[in-house]
N, C-alpha and C positions, 0 to 999 in steps of 0.2 A: 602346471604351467599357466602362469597368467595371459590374457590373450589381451584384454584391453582392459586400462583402470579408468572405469567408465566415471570414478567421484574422487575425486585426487584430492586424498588427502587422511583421515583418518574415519571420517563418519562415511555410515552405513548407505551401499547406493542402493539397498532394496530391491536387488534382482527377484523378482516373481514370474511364475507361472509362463517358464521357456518349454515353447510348442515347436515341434519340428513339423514344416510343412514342405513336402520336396524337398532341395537340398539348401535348405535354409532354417534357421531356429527363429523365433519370434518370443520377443519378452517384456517386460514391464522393467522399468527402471528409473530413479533417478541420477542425475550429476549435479542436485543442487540449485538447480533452475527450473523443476518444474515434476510433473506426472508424467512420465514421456514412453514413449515405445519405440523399439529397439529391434534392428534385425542384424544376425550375424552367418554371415558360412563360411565361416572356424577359422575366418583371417584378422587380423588385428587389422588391416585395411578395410575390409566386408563386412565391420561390425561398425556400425553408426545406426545414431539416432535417428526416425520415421517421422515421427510426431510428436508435437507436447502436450498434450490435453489439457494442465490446466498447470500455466507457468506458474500461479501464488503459492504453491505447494509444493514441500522434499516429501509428500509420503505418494504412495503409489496403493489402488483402492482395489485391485482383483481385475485385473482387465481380463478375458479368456479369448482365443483365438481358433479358428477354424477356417473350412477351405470350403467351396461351393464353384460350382461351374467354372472351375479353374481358379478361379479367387479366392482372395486371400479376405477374411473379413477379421472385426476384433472390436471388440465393448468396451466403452471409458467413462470413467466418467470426469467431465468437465469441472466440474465443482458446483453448478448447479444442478446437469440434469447429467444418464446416464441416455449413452448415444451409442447409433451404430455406424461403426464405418468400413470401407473397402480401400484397398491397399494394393499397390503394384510390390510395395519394398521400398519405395523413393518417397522422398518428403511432398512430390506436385503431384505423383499419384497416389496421395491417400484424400479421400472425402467422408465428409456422413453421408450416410444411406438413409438413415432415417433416425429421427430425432426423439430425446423427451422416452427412453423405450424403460420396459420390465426389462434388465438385464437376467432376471431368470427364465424367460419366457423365450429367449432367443433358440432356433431349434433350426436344422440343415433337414428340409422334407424334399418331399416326391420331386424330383428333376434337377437336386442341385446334390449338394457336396455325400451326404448319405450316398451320394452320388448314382451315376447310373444306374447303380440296382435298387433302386428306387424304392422308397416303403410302399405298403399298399395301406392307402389312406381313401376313402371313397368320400369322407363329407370334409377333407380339407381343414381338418382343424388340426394340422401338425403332427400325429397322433397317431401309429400303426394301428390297425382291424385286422379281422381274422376272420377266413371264410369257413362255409362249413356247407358240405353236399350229403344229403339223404338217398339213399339208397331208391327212394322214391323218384328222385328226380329235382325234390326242391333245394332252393341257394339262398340259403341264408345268411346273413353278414351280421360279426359283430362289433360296434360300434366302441375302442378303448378308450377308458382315462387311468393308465395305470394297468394294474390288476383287476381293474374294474369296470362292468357291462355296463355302460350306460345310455344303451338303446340299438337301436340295429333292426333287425327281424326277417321275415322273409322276403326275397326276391324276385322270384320266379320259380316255377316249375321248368326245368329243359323238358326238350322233346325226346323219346327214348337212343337211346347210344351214343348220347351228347353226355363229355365230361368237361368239366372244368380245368384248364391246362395252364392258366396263368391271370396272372393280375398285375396291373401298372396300369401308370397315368398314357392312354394310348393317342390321345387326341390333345392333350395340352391343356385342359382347363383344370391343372391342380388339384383331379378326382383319378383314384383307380378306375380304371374298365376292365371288365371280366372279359378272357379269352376263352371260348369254347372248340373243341371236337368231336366231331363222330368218330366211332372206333370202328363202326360197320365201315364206313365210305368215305373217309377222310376228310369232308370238307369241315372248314373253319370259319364261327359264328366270332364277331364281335357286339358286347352289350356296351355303351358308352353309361356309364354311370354319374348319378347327382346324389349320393347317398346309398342307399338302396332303390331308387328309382332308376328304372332305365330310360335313358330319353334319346337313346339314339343307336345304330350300327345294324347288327344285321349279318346277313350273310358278305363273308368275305372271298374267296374262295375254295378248290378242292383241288391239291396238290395229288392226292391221291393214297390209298392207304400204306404206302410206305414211308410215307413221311411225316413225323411229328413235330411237335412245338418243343423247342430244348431248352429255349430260353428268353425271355423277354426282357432287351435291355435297350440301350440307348447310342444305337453305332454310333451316330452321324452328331450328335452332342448339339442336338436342336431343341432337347427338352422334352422330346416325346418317346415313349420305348416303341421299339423296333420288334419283330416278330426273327426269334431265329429258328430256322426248320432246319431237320437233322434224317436224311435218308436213310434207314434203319437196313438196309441190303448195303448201298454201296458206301457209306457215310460223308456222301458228301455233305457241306454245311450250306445251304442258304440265306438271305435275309430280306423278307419284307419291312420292307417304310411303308406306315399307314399315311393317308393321306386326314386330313378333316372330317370326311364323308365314310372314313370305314373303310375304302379303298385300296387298295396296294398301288403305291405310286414310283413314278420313274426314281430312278437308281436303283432298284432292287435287283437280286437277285445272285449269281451265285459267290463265294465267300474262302470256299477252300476246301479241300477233301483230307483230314487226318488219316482215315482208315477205320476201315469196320470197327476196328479194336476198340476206338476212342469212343468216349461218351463226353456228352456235353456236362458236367456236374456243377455248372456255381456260373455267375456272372456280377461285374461291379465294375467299377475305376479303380484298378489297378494302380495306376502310372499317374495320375493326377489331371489328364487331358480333357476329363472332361467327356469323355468316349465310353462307351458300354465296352469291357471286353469279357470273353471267354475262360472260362477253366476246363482244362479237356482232361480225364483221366484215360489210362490202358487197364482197361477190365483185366486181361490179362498180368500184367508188370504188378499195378500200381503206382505206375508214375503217375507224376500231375504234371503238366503243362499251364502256360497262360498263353493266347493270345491275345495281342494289343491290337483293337480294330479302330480304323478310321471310314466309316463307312463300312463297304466290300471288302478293303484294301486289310489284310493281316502283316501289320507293320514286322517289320526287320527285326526292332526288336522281342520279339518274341521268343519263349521256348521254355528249355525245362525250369521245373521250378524244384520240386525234390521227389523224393521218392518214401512213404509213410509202410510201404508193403501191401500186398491183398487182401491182411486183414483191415484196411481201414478204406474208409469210403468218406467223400465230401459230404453232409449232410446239411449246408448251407454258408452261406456267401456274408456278410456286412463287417460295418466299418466299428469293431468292436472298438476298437481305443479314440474314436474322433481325432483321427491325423487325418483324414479326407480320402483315405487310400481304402480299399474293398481288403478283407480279411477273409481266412478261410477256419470254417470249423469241420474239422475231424472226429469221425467216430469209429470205436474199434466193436466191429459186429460180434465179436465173440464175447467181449467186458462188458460195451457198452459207455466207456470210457473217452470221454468227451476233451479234444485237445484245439489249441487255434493256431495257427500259423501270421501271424500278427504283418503283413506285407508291407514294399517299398517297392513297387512293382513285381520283379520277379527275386527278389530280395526276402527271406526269414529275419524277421527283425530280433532283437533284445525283447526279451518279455515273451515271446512264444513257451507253449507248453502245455502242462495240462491247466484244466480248466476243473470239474471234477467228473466222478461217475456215479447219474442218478439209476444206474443197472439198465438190465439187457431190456426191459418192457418201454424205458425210455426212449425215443425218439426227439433230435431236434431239426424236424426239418425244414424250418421256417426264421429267418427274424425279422426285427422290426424297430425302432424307435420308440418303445411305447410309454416310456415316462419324461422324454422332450428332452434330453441334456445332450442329444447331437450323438449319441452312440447306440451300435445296434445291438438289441437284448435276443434272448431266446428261446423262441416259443416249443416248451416241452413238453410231448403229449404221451401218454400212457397207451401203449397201442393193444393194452390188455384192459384195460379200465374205463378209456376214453375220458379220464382229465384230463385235463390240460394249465397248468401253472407257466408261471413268465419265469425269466431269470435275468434281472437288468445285470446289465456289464459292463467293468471299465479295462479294456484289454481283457486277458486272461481269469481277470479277479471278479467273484459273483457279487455284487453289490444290494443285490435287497430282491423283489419280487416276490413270487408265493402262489398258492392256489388262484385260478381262477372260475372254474366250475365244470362241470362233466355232464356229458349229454350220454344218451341210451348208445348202443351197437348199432344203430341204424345211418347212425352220422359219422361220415369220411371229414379230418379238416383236410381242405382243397385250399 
């Protein structure tokens, strides 16, 4: 069915690279008058023209399109330079962002469209890293370009029965910070990170030993992750806001009670708001749930999402296909059989499925960004060998990656 004949008449309108961003498609096209961009949501009235980029021209040059902190962004080029710009969907709200750019170089990092669940990048150069804890005590961090170490090293030594519980940008300056725990006595250490340098945090507080860290995401969609704590007796869910100083600051605190049953397993942006939310499984079922948080607040719409059985378990969270939406990876404990759930909120999109199976020794329970094209890859480690190889990803489909290198039995990746 044709919806609109965007070049009337018999030459070619060069429809390119149609991104679906929320309930909307975004695309390249001409009608004859120019390089122009295009939004539609599937009305022949909803489908008009954004922007022209460059009227002297019927060809259209690769634009690509992505979503960040609720916005909508998208790459042109002009006819002289290639530019980036931000977009409401209407022609007075689109502008450049910034001018003269590498449209290869453009990448969704820590506190934006990757979104909530944010890469862990500690020296800021776009670029997921990967922690690793010694059985010793030391934390050392390594440094990605790719598949490849290109610097990092040790961090610190913790103090004994202090583990490593999470990483994200907690304070704002476009660097991971390392989340700590004691297992004896619950309290909670924050390191503020500049690379591997620590320059700030400290003790945070001690909830006490029933309570751990479940997830570090972004309720409140201020840019900085949030602390989620999960009461391992009665399960209820908490949330600390850090403050600048390491702090736990006003708004915090309690979020919702699933049930013992429920475990926290994944965290992202969901729903496209911009907001950290939860995936909660039933140890028991094997249902998955999602909630949608605004803060404290576990929006209305929330709830189930499917059901995979009790052989499979979440073994990590990202936005494998770059539509701006958080994805889920599935692994079957018996196979080892690695599957994603490709989301639209609480929505199974087209394209879900499997992904492949590197066997029962593999584990992925981490990803990341780590070759910069705004999609999350994954990090898969040998829990028999202690390799660890990448696996970049566009949706479902493994697109390149490879070894990365293997450390002794002494080393946990954290």
């Amino acid at each position: 069915m044709l919806l609109k004949d965007i070049r009337i008449g018999s030459q070619d309108a060069g429809i390119a690279n149609i991104t679906t961003i929320g309930n909307k498609a975004y695309f390249e096209a001409t009608d004859g008058n120019g390089d122009e961009i295009w939004v539609t949501d599937g009305t022949a009235s909803g489908t008009r023209m954004v922007y022209n980029l460059n009227p002297t021209t019927t060809l259209t040059y690769g634009s690509t399109f992505f979503q960040a902190n609720g916005d909508v962004y998208f790459t042109g080029y002009d006819g002289d330079y290639w530019n980036l710009y931000s977009t409401d969907g209407t022609s007075e709200g689109t502008k450049i962002v910034a001018a003269a750019i590498n449209p290869n170089n453009v990448a969704v990092t820590s506190g934006s469209g990757l979104n909530a669940s944010q890469i862990t990048d500690y020296n800021a150069d776009q670029t997921s890293d990967i922690t690793w804890a010694n059985q010793s005590g030391e934390i050392d961090i390594w440094y990605m370009d790719g598949t490849n170490i290109r610097g990092g090293g040790p961090v610190f030594n913790t103090a004994p029965g202090f583990q490593v519980v999470g990483h994200s940008d907690v304070n704002g300056d476009g660097r991971s910070d390392i989340v700590l725990r004691n297992s004896s006595t619950g309290e909670i250490d924050l390191w503020q990170m500049d690379g591997k340098s620590i320059i700030g945090g400290g003790y945070v507080s001690n909830p006490g030993t029933d309570w751990k860290v479940a997830a570090l995401t972004d309720t409140d969609g201020n840019g900085t992750s949030d602390l989620i704590l999960r009461n391992n007796t009665s399960g209820e869910l908490d949330v600390w806001r850090i403050d600048g100083k390491g702090k736990i600051a006003a708004g915090s605190g309690y979020v919702g009670n699933p049930g013992s049953d429920w475990d926290v397993v994944g965290s992202g942006d969901f729903n496209y708001d911009a907001h950290g939310d939860l995936v909660l499984r039933n140890r028991n079922t094997g249902e998955i749930d999602l909630w949608f948080l605004n803060g404290n607040t576990v929006l209305g719409s929330s709830g189930y999402v499917g059901n995979p059985g009790t052989g499979w378990t979440v073994t990590t969270t990202g936005d494998l296909n770059g539509d701006g939406a958080t994805d889920i990876v599935l692994r079957n404990t018996a196979t080892g059989e690695l599957d994603a759930w490709l989301m639209n909120a609480r929505a199974i999109v087209n394209g879900s499925g499997y992904i492949a199976n590197p066997g029962t020794a593999w584990t992925a329970e981490q990803s990341g960004d780590f070759n910069s094209d705004g999609k999350a890859d994954l990090v898969l480690h040998n829990t028999q060998t202690n390799e660890v190889n990448l696996w970049y990803m566009n949706g479902t489909n493994l697109t390149g990656g490879g070894y990365v290198s293997q450390l002794d039995g002494s080393w946990k990746l954290s």
